[in-house]
mmCIF entry with sequence, helices, sheets and N, C-alpha, C, O atoms, coordinates in Angstrom:
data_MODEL
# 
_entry.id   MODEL 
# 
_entity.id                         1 
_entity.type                       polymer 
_entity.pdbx_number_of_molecules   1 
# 
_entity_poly.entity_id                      1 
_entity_poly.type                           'polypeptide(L)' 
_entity_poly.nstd_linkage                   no 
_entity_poly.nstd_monomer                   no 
_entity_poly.pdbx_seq_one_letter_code       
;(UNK)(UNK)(UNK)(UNK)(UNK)(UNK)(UNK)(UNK)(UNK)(UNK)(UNK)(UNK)(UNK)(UNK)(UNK)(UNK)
(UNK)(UNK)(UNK)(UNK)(UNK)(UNK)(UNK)(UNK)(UNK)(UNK)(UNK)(UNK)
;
_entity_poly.pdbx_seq_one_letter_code_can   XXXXXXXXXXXXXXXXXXXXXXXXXXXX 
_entity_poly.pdbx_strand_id                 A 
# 
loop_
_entity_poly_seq.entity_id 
_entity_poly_seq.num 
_entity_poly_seq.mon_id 
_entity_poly_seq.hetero 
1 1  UNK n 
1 2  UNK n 
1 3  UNK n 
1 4  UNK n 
1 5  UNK n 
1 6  UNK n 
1 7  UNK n 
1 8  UNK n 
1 9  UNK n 
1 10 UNK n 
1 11 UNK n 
1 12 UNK n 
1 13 UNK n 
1 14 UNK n 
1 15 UNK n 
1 16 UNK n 
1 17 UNK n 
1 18 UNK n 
1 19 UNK n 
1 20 UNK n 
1 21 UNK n 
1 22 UNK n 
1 23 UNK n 
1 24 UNK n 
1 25 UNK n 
1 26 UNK n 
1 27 UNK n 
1 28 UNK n 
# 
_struct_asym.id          A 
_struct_asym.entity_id   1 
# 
loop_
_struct_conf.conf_type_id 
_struct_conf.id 
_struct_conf.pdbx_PDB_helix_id 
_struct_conf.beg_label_comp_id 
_struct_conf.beg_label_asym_id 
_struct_conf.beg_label_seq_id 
_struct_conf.pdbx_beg_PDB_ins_code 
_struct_conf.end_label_comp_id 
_struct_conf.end_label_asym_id 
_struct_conf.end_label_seq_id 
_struct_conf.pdbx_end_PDB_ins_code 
_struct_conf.beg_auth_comp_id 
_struct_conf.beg_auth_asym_id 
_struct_conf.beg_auth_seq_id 
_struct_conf.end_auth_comp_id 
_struct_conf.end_auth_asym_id 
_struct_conf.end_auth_seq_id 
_struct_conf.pdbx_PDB_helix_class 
_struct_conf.details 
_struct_conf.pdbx_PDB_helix_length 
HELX_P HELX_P1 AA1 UNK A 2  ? UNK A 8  ? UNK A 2  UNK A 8  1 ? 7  
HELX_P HELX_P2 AA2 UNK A 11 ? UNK A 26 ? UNK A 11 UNK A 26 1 ? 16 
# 
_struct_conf_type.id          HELX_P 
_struct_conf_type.criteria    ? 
_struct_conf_type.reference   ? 
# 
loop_
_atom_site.group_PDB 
_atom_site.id 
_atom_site.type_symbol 
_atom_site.label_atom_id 
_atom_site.label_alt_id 
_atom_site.label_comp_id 
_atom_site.label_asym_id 
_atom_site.label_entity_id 
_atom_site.label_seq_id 
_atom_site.pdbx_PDB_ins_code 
_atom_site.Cartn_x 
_atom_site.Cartn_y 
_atom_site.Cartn_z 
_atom_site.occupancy 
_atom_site.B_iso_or_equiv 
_atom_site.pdbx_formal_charge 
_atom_site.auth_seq_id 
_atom_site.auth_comp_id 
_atom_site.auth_asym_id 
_atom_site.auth_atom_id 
_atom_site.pdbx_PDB_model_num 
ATOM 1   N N  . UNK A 1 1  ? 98.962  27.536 -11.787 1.00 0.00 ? 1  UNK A N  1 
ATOM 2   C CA . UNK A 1 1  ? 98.949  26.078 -11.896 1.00 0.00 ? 1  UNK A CA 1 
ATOM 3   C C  . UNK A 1 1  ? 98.451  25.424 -10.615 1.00 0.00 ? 1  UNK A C  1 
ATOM 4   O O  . UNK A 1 1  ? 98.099  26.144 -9.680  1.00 0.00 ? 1  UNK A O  1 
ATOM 5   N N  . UNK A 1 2  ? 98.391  23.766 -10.499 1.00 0.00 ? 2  UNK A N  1 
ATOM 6   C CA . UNK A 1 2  ? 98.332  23.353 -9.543  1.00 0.00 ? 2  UNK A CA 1 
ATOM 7   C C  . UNK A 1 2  ? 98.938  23.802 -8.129  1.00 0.00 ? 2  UNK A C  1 
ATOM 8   O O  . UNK A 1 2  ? 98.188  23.877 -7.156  1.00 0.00 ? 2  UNK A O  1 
ATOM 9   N N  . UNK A 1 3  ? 100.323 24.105 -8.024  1.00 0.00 ? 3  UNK A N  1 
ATOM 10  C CA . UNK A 1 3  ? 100.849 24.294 -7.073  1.00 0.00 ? 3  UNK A CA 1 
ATOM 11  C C  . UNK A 1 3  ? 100.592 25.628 -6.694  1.00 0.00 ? 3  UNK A C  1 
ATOM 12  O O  . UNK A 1 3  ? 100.676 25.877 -5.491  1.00 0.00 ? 3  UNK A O  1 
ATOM 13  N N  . UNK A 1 4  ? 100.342 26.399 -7.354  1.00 0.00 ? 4  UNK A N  1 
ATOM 14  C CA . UNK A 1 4  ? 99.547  28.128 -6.828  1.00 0.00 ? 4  UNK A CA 1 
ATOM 15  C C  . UNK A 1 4  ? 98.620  27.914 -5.729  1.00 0.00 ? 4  UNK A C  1 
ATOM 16  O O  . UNK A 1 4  ? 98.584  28.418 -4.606  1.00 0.00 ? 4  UNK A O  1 
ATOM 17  N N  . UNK A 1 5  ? 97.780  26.943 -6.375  1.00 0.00 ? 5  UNK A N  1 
ATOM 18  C CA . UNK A 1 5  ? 95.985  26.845 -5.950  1.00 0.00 ? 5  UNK A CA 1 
ATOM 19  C C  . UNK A 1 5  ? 96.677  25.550 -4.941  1.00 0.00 ? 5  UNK A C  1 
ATOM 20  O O  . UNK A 1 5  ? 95.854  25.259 -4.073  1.00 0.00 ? 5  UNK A O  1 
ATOM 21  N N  . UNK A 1 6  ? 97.498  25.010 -4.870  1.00 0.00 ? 6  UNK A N  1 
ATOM 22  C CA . UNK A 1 6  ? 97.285  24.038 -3.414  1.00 0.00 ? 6  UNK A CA 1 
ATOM 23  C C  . UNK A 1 6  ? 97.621  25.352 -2.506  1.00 0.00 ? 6  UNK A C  1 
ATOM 24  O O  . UNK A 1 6  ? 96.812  25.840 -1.717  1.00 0.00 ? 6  UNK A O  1 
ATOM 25  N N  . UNK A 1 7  ? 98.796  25.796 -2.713  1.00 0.00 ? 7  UNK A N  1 
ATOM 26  C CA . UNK A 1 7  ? 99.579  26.551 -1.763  1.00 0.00 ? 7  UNK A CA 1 
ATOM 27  C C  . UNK A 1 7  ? 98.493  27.567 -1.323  1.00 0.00 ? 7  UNK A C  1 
ATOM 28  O O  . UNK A 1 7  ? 98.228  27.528 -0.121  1.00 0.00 ? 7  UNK A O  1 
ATOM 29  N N  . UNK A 1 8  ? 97.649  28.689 -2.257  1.00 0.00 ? 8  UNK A N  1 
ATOM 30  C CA . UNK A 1 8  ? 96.195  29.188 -1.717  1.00 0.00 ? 8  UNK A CA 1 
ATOM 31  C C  . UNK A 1 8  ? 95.565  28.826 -0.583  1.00 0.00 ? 8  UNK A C  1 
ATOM 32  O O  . UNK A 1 8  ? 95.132  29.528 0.331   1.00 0.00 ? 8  UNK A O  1 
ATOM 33  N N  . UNK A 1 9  ? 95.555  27.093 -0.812  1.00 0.00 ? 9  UNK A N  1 
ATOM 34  C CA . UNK A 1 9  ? 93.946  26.456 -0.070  1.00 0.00 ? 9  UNK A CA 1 
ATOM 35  C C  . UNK A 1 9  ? 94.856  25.524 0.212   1.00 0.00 ? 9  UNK A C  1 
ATOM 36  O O  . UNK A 1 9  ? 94.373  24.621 -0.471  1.00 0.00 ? 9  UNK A O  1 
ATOM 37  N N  . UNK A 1 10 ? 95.875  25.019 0.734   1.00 0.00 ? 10 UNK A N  1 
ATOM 38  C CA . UNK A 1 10 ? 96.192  23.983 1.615   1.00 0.00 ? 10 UNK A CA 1 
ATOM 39  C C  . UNK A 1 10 ? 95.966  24.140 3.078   1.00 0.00 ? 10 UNK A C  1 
ATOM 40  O O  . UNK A 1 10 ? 95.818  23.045 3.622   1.00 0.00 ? 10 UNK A O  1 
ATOM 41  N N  . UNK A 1 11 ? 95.886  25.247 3.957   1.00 0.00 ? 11 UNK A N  1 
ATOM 42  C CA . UNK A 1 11 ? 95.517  25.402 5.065   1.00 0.00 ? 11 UNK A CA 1 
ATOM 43  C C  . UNK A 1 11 ? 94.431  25.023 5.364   1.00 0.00 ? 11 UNK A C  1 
ATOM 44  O O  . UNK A 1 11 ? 94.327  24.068 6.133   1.00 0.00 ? 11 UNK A O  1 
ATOM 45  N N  . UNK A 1 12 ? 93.099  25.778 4.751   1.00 0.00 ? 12 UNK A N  1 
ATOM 46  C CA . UNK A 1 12 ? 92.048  25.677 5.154   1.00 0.00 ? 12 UNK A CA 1 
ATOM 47  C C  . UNK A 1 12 ? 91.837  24.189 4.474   1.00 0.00 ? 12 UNK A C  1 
ATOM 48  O O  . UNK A 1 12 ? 91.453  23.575 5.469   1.00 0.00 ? 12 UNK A O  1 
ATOM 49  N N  . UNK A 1 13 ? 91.845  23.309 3.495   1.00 0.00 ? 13 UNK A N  1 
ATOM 50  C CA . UNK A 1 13 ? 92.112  22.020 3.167   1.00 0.00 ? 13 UNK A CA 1 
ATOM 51  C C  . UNK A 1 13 ? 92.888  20.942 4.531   1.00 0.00 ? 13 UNK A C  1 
ATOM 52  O O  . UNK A 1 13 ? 92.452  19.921 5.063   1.00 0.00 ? 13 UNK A O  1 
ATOM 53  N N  . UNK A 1 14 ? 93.841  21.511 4.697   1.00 0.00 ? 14 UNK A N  1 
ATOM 54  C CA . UNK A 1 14 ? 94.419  20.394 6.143   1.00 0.00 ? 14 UNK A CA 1 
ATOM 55  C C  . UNK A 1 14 ? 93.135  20.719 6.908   1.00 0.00 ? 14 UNK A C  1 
ATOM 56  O O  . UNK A 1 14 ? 92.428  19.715 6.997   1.00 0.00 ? 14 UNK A O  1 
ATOM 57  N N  . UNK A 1 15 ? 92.612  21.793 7.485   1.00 0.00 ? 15 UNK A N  1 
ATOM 58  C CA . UNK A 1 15 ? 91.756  21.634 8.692   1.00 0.00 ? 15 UNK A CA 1 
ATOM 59  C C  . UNK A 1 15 ? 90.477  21.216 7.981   1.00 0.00 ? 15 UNK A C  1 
ATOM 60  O O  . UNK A 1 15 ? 90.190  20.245 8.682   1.00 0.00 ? 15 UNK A O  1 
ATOM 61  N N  . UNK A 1 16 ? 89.564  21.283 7.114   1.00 0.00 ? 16 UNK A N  1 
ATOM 62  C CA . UNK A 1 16 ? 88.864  20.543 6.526   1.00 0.00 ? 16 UNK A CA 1 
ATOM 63  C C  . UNK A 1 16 ? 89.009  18.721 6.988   1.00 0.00 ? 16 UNK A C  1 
ATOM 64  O O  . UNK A 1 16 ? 88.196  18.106 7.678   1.00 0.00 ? 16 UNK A O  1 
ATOM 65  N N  . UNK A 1 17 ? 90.221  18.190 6.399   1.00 0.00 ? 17 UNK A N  1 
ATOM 66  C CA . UNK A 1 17 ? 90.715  16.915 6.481   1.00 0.00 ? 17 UNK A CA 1 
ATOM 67  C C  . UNK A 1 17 ? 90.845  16.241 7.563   1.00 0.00 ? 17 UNK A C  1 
ATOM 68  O O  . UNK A 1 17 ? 90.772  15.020 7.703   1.00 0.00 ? 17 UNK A O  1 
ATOM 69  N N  . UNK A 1 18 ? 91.078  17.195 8.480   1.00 0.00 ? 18 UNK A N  1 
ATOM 70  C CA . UNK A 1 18 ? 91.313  16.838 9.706   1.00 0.00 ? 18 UNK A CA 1 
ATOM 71  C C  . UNK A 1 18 ? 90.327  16.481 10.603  1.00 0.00 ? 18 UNK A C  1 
ATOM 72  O O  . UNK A 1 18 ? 90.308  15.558 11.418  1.00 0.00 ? 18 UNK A O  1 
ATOM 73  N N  . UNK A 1 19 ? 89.082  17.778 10.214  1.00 0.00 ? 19 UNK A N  1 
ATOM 74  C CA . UNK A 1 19 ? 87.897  17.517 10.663  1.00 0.00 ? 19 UNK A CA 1 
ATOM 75  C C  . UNK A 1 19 ? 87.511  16.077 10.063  1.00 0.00 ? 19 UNK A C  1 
ATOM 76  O O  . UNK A 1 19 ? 87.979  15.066 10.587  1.00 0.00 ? 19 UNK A O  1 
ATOM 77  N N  . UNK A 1 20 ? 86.916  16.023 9.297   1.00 0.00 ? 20 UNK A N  1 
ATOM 78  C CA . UNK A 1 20 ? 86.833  14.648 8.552   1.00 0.00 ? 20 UNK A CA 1 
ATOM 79  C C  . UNK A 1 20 ? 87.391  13.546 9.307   1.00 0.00 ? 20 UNK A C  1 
ATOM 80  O O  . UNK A 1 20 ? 86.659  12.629 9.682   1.00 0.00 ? 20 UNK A O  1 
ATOM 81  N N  . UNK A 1 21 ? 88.659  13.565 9.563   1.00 0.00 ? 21 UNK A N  1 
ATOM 82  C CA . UNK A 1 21 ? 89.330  12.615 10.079  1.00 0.00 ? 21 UNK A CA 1 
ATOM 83  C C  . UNK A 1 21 ? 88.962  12.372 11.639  1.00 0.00 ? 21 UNK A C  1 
ATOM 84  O O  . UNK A 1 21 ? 89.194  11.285 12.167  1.00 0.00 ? 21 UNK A O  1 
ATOM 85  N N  . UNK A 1 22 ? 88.407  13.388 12.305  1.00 0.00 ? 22 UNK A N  1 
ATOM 86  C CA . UNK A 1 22 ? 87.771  13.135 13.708  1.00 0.00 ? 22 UNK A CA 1 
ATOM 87  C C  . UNK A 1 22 ? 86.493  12.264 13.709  1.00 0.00 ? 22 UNK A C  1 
ATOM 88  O O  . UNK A 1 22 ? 86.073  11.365 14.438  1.00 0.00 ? 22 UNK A O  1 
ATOM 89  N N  . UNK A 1 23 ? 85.970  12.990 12.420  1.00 0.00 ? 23 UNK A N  1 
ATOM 90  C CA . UNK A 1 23 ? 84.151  12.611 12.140  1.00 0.00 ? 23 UNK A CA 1 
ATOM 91  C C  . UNK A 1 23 ? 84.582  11.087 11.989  1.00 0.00 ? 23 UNK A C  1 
ATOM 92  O O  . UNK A 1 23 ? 84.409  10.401 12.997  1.00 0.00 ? 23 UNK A O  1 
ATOM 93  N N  . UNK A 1 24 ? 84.920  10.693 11.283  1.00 0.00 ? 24 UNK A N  1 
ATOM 94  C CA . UNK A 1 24 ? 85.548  8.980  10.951  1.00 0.00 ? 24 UNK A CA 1 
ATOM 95  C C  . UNK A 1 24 ? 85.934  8.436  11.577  1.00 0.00 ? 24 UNK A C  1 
ATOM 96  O O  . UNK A 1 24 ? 85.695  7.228  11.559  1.00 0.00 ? 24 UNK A O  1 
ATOM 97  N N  . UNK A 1 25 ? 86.584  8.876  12.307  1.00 0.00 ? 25 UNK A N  1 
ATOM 98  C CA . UNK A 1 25 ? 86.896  7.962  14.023  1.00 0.00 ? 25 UNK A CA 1 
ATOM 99  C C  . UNK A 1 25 ? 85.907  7.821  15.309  1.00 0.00 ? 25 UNK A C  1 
ATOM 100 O O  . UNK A 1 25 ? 85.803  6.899  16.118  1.00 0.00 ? 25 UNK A O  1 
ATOM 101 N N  . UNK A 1 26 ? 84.995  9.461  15.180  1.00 0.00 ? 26 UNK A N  1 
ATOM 102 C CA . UNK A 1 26 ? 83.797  8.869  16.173  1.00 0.00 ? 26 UNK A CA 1 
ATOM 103 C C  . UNK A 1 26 ? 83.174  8.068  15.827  1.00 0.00 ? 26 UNK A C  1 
ATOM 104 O O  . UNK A 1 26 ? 82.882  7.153  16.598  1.00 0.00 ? 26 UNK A O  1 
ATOM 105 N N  . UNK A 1 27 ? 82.549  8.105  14.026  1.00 0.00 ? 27 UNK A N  1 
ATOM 106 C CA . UNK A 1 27 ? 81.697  7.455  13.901  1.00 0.00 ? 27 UNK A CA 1 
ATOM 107 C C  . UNK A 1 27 ? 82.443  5.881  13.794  1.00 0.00 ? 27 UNK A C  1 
ATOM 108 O O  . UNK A 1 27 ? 81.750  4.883  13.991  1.00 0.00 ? 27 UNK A O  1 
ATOM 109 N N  . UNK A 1 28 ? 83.273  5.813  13.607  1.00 0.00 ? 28 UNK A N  1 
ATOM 110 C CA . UNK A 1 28 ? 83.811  4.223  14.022  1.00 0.00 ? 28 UNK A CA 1 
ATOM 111 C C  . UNK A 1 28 ? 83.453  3.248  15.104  1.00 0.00 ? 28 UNK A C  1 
ATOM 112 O O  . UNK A 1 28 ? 84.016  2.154  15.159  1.00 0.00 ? 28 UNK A O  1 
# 
């Protein structure tokens, strides 16, 4: 189910997000 496949890929998903979240603030 859902919660299998977050628990899988929530790690590499937070650091994904996170990146993102740097990119969005430089480019701010």
């Amino acid at each position: 189910g859902l919660k299998d496949w977050w628990n899988k890929h929530k790690d590499k998903i937070v650091e994904v997000v996170k990146e993102m979240g740097k990119a969005g603030l430089n480019a701010a």
